[in-house]
Residue frames as qw, qx, qy, qz and C-alpha x, y, z in Angstrom:
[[0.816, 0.040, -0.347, -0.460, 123.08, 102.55, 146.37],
 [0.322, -0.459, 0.782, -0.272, 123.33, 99.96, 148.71],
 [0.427, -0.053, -0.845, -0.318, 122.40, 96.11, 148.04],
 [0.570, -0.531, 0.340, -0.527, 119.59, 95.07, 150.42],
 [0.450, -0.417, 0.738, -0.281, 119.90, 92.05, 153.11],
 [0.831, 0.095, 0.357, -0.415, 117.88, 89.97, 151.21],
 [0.715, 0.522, -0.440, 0.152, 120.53, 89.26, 148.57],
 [0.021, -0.535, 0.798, -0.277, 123.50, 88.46, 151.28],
 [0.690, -0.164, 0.617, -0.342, 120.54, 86.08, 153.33],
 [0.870, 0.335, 0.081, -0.353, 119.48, 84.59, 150.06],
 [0.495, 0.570, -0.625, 0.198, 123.30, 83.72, 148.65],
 [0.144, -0.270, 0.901, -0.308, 124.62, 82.49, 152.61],
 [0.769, -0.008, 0.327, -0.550, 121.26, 80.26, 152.04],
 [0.694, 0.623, -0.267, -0.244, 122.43, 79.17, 148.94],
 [0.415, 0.485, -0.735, 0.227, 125.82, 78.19, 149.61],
 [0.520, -0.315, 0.637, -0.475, 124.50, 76.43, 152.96],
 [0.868, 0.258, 0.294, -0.305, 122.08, 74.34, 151.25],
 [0.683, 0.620, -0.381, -0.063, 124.70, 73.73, 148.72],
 [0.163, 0.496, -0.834, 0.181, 127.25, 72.12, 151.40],
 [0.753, -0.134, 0.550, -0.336, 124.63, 70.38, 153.44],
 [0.868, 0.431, -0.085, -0.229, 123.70, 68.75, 149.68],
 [0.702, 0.587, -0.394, -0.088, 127.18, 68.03, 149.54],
 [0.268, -0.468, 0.744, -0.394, 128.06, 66.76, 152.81],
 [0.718, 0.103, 0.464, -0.509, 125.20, 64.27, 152.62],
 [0.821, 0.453, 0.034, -0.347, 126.46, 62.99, 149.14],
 [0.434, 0.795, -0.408, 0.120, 129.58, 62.93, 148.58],
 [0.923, -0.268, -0.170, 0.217, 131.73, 59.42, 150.19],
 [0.623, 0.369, -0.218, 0.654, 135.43, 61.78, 149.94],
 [0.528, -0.594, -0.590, 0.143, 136.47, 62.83, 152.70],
 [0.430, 0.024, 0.210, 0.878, 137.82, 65.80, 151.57],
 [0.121, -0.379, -0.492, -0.774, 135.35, 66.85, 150.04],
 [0.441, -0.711, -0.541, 0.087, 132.93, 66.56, 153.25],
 [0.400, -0.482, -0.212, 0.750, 135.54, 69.01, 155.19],
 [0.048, 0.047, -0.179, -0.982, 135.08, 71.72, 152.17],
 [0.294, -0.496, -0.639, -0.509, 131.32, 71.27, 152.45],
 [0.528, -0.575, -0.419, 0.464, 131.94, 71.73, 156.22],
 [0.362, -0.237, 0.028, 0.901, 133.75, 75.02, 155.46],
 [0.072, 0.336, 0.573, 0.744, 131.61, 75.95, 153.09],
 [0.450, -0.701, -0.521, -0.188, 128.44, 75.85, 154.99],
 [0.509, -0.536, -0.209, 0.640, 130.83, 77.84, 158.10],
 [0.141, -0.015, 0.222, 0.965, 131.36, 80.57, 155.39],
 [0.131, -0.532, -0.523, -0.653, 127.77, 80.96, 154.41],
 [0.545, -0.653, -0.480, 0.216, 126.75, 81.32, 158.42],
 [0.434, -0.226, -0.006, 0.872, 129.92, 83.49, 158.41],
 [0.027, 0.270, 0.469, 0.840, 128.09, 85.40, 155.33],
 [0.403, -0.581, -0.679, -0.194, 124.75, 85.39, 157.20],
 [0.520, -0.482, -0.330, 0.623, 126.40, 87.46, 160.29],
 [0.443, -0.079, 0.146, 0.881, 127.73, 90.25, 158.50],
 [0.191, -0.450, -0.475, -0.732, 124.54, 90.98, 156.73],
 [0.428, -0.752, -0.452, -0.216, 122.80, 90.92, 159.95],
 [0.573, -0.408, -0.176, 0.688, 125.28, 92.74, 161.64],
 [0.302, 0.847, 0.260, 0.352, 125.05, 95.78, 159.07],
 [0.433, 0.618, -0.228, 0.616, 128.32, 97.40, 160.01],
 [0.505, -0.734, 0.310, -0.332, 127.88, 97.47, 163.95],
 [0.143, -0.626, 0.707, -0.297, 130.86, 95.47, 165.81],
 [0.748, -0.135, 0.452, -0.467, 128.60, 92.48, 166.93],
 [0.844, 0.461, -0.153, -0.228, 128.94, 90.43, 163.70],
 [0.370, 0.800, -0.457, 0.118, 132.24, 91.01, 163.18],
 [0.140, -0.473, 0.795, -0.354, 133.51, 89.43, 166.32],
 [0.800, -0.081, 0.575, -0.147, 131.15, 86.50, 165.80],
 [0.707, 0.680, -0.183, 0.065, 132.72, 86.10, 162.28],
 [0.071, 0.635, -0.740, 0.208, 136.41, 86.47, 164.01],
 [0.468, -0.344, 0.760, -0.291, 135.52, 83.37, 166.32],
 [0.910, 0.269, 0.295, -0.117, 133.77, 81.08, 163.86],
 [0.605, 0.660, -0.441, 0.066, 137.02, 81.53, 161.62],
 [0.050, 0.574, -0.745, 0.337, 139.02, 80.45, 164.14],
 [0.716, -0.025, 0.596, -0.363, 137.06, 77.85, 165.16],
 [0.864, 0.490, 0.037, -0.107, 136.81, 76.71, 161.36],
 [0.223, 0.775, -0.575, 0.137, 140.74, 77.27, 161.35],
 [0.448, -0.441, 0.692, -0.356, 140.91, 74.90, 164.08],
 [0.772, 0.112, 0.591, -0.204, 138.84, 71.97, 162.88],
 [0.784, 0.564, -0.258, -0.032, 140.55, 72.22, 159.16],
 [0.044, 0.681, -0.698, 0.219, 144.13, 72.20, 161.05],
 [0.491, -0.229, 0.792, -0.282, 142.66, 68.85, 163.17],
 [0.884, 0.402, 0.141, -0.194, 139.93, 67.17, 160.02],
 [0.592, 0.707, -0.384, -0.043, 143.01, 67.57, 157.61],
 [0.048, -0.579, 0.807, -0.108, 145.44, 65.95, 160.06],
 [0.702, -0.010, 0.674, -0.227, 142.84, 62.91, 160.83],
 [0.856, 0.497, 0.091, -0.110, 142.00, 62.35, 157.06],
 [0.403, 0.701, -0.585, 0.062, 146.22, 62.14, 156.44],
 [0.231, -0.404, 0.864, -0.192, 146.45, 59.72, 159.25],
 [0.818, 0.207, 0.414, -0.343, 143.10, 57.73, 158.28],
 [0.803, 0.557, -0.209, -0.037, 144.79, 57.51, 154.25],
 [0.124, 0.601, -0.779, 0.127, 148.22, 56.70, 155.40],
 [0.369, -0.163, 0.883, -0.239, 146.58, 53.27, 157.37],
 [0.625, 0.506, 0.507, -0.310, 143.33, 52.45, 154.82],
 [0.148, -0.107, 0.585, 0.790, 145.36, 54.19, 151.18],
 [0.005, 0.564, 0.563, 0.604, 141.39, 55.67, 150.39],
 [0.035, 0.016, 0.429, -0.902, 139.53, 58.52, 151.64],
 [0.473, -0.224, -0.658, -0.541, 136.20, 57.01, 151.04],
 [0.403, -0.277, 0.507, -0.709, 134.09, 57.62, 154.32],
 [0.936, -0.021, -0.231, -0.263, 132.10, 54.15, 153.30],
 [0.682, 0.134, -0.600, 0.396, 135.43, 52.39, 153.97],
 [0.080, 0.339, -0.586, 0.732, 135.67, 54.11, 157.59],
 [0.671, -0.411, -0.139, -0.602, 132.26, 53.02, 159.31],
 [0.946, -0.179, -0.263, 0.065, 133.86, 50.39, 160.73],
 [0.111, 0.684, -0.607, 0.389, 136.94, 51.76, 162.79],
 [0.960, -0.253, 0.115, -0.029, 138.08, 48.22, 163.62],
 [0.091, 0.755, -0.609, -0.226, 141.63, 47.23, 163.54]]
């Protein structure tokens, strides 16, 4: 018994629409980067199913991780250098990057 595609497309839809919603609301700037990830996993999810066990997926799934690996390793270092000079991570308070 296998599950069909339409459950994997419908779930990586889900959780997409669920980070955009929370990218778009949410002022923490934390929270934006795991809505970023989030939405990189559902795409991630979205491969596999359409890959259905043939090689092709897989290796776009290996490079978006590493790409997502890449931009938590650099987001996570800017948002530690933005709260060390501002003490909030409120993305309202950054629109202005005046010194």
């Amino acid at each position: 018994m296998t599950v069909p595609i339409i459950y994997y497309l419908g779930l990586s839809a889900l959780l997409f629409a669920l980070g955009s919603v929370g990218l778009l609301l949410k002022r923490n700037l934390l929270v934006q980067f795991m809505c970023v990830e989030l939405m990189l996993n559902a795409a991630n999810l979205a491969f596999v199913a359409f890959s259905q066990g043939r090689a092709d997926g897989s290796v776009i799934v290996f490079i978006v991780m590493a790409v997502a690996a890449a931009e938590a390793g650099v987001g996570l270092a800017l948002v530690v250098v933005l709260f060390r000079n501002r003490n909030s991570l409120d993305s309202e308070d950054f629109r202005l990057m005046k010194g």
